[in-house]
C-alpha positions as CSV (number, residue, x, y, z in Angstrom):
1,X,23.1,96.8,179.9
2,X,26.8,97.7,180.9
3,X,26.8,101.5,182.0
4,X,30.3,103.3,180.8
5,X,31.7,106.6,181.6
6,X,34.1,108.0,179.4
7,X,36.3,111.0,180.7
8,X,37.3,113.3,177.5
9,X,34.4,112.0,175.8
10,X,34.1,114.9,173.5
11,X,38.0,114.1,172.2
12,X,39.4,112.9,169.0
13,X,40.1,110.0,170.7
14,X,36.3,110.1,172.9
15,X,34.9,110.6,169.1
16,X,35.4,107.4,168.3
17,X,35.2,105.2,171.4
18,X,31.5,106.6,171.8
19,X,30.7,105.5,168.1
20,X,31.9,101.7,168.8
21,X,30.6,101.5,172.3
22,X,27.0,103.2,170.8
23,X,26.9,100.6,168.1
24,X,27.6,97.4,170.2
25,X,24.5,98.2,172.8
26,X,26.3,99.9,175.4
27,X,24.6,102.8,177.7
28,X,27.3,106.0,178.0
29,X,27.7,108.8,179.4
30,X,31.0,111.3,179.5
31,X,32.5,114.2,181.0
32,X,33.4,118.0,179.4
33,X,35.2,120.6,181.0
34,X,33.0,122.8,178.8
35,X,30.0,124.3,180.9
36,X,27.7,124.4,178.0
37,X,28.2,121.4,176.4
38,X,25.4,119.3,177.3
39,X,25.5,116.3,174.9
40,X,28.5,114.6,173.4
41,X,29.2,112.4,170.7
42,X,26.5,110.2,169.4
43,X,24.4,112.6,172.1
44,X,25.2,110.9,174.9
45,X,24.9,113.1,178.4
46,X,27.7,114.6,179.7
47,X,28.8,115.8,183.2
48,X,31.0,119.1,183.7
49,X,34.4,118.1,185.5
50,X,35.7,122.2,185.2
51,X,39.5,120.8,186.1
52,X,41.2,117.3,186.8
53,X,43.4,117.1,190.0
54,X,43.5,115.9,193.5
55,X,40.3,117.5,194.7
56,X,38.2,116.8,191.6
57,X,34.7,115.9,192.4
58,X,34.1,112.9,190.7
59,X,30.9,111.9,192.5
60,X,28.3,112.4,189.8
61,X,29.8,110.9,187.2
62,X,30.7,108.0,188.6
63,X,27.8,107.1,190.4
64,X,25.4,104.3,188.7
65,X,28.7,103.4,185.9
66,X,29.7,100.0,185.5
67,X,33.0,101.0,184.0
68,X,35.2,103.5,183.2
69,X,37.5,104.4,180.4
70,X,39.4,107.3,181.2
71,X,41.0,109.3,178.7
72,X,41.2,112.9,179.8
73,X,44.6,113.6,180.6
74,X,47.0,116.9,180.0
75,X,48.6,115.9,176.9
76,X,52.5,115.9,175.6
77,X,52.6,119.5,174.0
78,X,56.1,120.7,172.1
79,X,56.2,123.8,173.7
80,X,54.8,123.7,177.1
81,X,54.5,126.6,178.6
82,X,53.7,126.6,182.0
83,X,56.3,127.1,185.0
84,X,57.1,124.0,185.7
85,X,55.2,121.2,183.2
86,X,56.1,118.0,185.4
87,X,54.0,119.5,188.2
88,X,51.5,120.3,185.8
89,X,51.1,117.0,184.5
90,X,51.0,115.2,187.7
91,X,48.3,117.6,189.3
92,X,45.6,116.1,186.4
93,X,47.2,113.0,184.8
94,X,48.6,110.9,188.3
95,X,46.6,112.8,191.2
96,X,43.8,113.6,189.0
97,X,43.2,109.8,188.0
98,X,44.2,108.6,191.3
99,X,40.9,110.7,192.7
100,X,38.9,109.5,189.9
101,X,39.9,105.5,190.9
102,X,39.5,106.6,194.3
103,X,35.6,107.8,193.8
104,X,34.9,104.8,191.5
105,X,35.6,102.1,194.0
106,X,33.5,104.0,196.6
107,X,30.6,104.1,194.4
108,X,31.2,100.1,193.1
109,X,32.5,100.8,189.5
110,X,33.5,97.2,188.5
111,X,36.6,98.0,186.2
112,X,38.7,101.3,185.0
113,X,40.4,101.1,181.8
114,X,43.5,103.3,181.5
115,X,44.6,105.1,178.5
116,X,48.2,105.5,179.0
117,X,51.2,106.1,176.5
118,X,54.1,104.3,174.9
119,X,56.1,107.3,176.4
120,X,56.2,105.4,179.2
121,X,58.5,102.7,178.2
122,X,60.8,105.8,176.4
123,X,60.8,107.8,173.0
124,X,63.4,105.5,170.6
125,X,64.1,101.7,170.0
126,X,67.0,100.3,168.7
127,X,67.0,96.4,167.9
128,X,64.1,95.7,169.6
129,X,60.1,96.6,170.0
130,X,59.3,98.2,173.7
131,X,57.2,95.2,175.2
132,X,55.3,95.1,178.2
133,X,58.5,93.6,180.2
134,X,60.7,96.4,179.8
135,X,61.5,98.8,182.4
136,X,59.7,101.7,182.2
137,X,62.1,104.7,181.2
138,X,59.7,108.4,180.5
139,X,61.9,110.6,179.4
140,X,59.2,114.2,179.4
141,X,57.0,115.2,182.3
142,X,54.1,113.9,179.9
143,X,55.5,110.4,180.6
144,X,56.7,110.5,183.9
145,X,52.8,111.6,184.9
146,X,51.5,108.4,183.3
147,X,53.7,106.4,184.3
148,X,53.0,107.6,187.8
149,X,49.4,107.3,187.1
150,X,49.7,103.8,186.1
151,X,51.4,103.3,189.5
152,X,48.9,104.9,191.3
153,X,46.2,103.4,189.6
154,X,47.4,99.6,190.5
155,X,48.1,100.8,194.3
156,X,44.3,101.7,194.4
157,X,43.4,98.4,193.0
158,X,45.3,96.2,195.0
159,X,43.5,98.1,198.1
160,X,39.9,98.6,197.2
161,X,39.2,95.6,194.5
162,X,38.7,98.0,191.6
163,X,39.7,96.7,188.4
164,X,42.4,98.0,186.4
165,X,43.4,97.2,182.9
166,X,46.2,99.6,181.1
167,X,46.4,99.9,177.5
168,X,49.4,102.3,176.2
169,X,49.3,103.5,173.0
170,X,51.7,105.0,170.7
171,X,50.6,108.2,168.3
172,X,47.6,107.6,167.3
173,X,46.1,109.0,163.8
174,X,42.5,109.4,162.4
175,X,40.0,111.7,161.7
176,X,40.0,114.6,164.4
177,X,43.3,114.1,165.1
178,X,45.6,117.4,165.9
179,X,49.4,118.4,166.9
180,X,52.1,116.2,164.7
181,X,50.3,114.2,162.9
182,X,47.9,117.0,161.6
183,X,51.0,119.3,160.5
184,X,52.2,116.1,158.9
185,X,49.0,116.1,156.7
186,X,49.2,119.3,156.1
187,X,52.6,119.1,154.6
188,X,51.8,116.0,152.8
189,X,49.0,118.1,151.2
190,X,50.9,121.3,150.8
191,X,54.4,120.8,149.6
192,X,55.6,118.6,146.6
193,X,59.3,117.9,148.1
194,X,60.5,116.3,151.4
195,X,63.7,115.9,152.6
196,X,62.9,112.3,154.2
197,X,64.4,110.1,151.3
198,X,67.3,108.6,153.2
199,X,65.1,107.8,156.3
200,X,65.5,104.1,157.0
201,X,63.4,104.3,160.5
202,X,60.4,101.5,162.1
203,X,57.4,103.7,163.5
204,X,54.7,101.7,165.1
205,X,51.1,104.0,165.3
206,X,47.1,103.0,165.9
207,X,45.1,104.0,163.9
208,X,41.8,105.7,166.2
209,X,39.0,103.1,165.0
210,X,41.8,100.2,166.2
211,X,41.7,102.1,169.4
212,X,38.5,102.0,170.2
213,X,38.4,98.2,169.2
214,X,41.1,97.8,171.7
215,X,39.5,99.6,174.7
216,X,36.3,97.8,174.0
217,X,38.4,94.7,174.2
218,X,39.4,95.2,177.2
219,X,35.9,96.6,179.1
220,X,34.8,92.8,180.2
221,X,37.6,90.6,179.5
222,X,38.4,88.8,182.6
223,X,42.4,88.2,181.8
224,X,42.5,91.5,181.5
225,X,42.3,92.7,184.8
226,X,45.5,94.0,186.3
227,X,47.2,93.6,182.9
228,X,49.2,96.5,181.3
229,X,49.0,95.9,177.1
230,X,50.9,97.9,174.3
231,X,48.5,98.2,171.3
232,X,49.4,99.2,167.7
233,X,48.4,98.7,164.0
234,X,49.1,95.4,162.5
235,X,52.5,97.0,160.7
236,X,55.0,99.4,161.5
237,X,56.3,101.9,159.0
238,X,59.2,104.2,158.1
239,X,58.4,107.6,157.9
240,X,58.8,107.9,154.1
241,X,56.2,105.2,154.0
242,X,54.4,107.1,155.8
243,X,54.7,109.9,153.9
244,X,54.1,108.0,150.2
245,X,51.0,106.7,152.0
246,X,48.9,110.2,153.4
247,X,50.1,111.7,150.4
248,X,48.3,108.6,148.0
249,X,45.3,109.3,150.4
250,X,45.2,112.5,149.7
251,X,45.0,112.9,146.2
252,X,48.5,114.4,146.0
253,X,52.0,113.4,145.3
254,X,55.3,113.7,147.3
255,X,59.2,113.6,145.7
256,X,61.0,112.6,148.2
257,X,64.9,114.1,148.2
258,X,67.6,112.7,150.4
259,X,69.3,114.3,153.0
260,X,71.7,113.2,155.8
261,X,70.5,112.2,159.1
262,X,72.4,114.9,160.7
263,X,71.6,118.0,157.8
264,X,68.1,117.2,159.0
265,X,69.2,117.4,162.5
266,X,71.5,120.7,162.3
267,X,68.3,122.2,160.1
268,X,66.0,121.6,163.6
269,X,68.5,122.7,165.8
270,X,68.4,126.1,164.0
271,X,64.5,126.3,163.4
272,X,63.2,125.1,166.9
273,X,62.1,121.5,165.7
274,X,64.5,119.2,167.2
275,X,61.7,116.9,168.7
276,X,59.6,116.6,165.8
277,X,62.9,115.6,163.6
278,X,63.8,113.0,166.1
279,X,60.4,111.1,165.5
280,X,60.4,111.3,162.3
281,X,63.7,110.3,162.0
282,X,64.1,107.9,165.0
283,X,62.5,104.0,165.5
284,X,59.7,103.6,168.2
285,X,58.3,100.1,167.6
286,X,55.9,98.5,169.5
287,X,55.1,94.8,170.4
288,X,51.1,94.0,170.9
289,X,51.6,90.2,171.1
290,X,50.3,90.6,174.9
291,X,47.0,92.0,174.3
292,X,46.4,89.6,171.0
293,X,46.8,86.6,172.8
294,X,45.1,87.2,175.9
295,X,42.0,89.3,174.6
296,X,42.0,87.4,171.3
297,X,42.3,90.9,169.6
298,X,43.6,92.1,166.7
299,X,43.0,95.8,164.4
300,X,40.3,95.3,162.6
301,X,41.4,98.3,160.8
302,X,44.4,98.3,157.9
303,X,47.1,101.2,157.8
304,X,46.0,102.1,154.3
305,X,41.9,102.1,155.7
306,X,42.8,104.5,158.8
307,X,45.3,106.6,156.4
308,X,42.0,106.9,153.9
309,X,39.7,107.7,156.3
310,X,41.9,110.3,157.9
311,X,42.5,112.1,155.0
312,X,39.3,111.7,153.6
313,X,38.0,114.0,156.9
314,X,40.8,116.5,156.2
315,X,40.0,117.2,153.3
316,X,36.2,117.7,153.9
317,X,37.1,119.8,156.9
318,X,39.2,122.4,154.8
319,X,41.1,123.4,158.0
């Protein structure tokens, strides 16, 4: 039986991968920067990792696993607070995952599986999906970390044998999920007006349950190794698609008004938003082609499915 360690097991993205991995056979284990949290999802055992960085002790955890998905990372937050966020983000998401590669191909972990981001490649397209052949361009230190990571992670590879696959994802949605998305729901469920009429944009987004089909993909496949893969739902949408389609999950019903591009934009300048109008204004699309022909894969999950099931946990959880 394949032995996987998950970092961030306990996640909204951890959540699911345990489920899938737990059903198909496989043994798991995870790690928690929570002292008292003993068991994770589908009670599997976890390991206490109090910080990631360059002197993280990865030894425990990594000893006896066969693979490792890592997906503990500092995440992309609006307003980051901290002195200076690009240092920040390196210290856990490129040294931190540099150590953990570092400490799995001393203890004879066959393969690492990277989650990484679409940030990578950049925040907007125009014309054209981001594919796996563009050159990179992060434009926050969220990005610029992973990318680095990524970098780092190959390096290691090419010097020790470890095997690295990549997957970078754009936002991904489902039940647990928090930051943009979440306030997204919430609005869908709140208010009966938006002003996202006139928005003719192409987003691309993964649903979680497509996710963690992906990543299981990608544990044993042998053209993966030392391939870097964009992943996404089968469909992009504009964000008054979007919109029309959490608020049909949901029970409710959105009117949506029309405003210019740039009323929208002049309205965030003045409230504080301007990041959150750009996505929901701008195009990120994503091409997956990669990862469908070589892993033979494809989301076994629809838009409309991962929309339902999301709101279907919102609205049980009340928050």
């Amino acid at each position: 039986m394949t032995r996987i360690l998950i970092t961030g097991a306990s996640g909204f993205v951890g959540r699911a991968v345990c489920k899938s991995l737990r059903v198909a056979g496989y043994s798991l284990s995870g790690t928690t920067s929570n002292i008292e949290q003993k068991r994770g999802p589908e009670n599997i055992p976890l390991y206490y990792i109090p910080e990631i960085g360059p002197d993280t002790d990865w030894s425990g955890p990594v000893a006896g696993a066969d693979t490792i998905i890592h997906l503990a990372a500092r995440v992309h937050v609006t307003r980051d607070t901290s002195s200076d966020p690009l240092a920040e983000h390196r210290r856990v998401n490129r040294d931190g995952t540099r150590q953990l590669a570092i400490a799995a191909a001393a203890a004879g972990v066959n393969r690492l599986v990277f989650i990484s981001t679409i940030k990578v490649n950049g925040e907007i397209t125009t014309g054209h999906p981001f594919s796996e052949e563009d050159t990179p361009l992060p434009g926050d230190p969220y990005g610029i970390s992973k990318w680095e990571a990524e970098q780092t992670l190959l390096e290691v590879s090419k010097n020790t044998g470890l095997e690295v696959v990549i997957l970078r994802v754009p936002l991904v949605y489902g039940p647990y999920v928090k930051g943009n998305f979440l306030r997204l729901i919430k609005a869908c469920s709140r208010l009966r007006i938006m002003p996202f009429g006139a928005i003719t944009n192409q987003r691309s987004l993964i649903y979680v349950g497509n996710l963690a089909s992906a990543i299981k993909a990608s544990l044993d496949h042998p053209a993966a190794v030392g391939k870097t893969y964009l992943v996404r739902d089968g469909q992009d949408m504009s964000t008054p698609d979007l919109v029309c389609r959490i608020s049909g999950s949901l029970g409710s019903k959105v009117w949506l008004i029309s405003l210019p591009r740039w009323l929208l934009t002049g309205i965030a300048v003045v409230t504080g938003g301007t990041g959150a109008i750009a996505r929901l204004t701008g195009s990120l699309q994503v091409d997956s082609s990669l990862i469908e022909k070589d892993l033979e894969w494809s989301p076994p999950y629809t838009i409309q499915e991962g929309l339902n099931e999301t709101a279907r946990w919102y609205l049980s959880s009340r928050i």
